[in-house]
N, C-alpha and C positions, 0 to 999 in steps of 0.2 A: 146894241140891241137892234137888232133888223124890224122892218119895216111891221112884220106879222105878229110881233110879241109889243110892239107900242103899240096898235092898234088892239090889241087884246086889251093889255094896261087901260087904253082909255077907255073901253067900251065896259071894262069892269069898275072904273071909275064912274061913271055916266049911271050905270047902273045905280050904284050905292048910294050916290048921290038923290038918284029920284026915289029913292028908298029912306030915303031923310039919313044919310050915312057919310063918311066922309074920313079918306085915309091921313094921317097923318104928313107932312112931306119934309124930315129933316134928311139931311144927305145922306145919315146912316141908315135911316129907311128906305131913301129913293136906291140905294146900293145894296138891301135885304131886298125890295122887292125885284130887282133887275135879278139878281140868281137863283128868285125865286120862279121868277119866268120861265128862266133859261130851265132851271128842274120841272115845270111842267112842262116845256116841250121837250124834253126827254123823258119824260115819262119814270123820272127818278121820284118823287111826291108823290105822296097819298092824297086823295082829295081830305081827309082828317084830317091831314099836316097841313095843307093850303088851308082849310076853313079856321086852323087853329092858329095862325101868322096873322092870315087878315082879321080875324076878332082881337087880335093884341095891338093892330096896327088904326083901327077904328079909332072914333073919335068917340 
């Protein structure tokens, strides 16, 4: 994962976090969320299917 999608990752992390939220972090998820990156910056994901991953991936 390049530089511009960890920096995403954490800033939506930072987010949820000050939102009282917090992602899950077992390997199978930290490896859902990294293709899940990579299909938002290709513009392959709905923002539906994104808000729909990260409410299953919540705590």
């Amino acid at each position: 994962m390049d530089g511009n999608k960890r920096t995403a990752f954490v800033a939506m992390e930072l987010f949820l976090e000050l939102n009282g939220k917090a992602l899950e972090h077992s390997k199978a998820d930290e490896l859902l969320m990294e293709r899940v990156l990579y299909d938002v910056a290709e513009n392959r994901i709905s923002k539906e299917s994104l808000v729909s991953i990260l409410k299953e991936l919540m705590k």
